[in-house]
C-alpha positions as CSV (number, residue, x, y, z in Angstrom):
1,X,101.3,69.1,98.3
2,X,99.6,69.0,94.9
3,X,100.8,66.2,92.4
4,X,100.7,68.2,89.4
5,X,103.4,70.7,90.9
6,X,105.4,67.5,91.4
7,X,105.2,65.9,88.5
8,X,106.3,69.7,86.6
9,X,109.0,70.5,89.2
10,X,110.4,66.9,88.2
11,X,110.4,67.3,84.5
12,X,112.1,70.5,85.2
13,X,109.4,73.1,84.1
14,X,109.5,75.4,86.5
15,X,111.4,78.7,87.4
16,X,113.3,79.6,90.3
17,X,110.8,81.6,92.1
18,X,108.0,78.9,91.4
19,X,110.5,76.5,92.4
20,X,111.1,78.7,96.0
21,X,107.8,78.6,96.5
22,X,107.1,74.6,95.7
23,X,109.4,73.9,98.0
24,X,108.8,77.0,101.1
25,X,105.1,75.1,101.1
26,X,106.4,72.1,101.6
27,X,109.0,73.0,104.5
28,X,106.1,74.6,106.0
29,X,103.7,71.4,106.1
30,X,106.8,69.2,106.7
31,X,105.7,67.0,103.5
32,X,109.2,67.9,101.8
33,X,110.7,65.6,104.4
34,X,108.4,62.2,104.0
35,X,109.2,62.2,99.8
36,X,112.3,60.4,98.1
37,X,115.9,61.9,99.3
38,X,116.5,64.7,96.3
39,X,113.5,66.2,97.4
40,X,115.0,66.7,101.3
41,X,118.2,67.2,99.9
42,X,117.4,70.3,97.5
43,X,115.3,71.3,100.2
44,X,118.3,71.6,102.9
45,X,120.0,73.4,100.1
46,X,117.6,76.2,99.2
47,X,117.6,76.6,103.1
48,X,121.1,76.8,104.1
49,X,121.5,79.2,101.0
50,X,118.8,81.1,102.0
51,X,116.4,80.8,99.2
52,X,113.7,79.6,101.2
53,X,113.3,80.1,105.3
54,X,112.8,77.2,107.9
55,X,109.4,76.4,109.4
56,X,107.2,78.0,111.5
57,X,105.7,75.4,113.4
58,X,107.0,71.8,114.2
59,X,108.0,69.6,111.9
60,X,109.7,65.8,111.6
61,X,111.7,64.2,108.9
62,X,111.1,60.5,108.0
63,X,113.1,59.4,111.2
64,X,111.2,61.6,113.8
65,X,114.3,63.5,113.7
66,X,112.9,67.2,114.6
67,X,113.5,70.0,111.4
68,X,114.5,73.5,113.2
69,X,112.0,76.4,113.6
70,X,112.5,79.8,112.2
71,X,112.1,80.9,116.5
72,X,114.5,77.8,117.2
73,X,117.4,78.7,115.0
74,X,116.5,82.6,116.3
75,X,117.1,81.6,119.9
76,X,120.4,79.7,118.9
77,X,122.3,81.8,116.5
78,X,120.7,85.8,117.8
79,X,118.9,87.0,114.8
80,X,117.0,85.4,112.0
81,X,116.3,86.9,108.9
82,X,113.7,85.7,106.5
83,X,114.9,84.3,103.1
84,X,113.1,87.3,100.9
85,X,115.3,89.6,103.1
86,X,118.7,87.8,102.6
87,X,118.6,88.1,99.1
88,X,117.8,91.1,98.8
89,X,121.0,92.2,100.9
90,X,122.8,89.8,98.7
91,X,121.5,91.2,95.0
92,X,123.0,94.9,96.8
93,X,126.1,93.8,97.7
């Protein structure tokens, strides 16, 4: 995680795809998860809209509680489909 990127992402210089990507790196590391709340929060958002995909590997949230894997939510739900993929179905439709 890279201060700078913070500090532009909080005075609300960035755009969406910047912003995507601020925030995919940090699901990825886990970081996103050990910052102050709005950064979880919009976090869980741009993943349960599909803007951004769930981790690879491992990951824990300030309690310990365990963030699901992109193979995790694959095994539970059938098929996963990365985030790039999803909206491109959902700019055709």
């Amino acid at each position: 995680m890279n201060v700078n990127d913070v500090i532009t992402w909080e005075e609300g210089n960035v755009t969406a795809q910047q912003e995507r990507k601020f925030f995919q790196k940090m699901v990825n590391d886990g970081s996103v998860w050990k910052l102050q709340g709005m950064y979880g929060r919009r976090a869980t958002e741009l993943l349960n809209t599909g803007q951004i995909d769930y981790p690879v590997r491992k990951t824990y949230d300030a309690y310990g509680n365990k963030i699901p894997t992109r193979s995790s939510i694959k095994k539970q739900f059938g098929r996963y489909e990365l985030a790039s993929r999803r909206r491109r179905i959902m700019e055709v439709a």
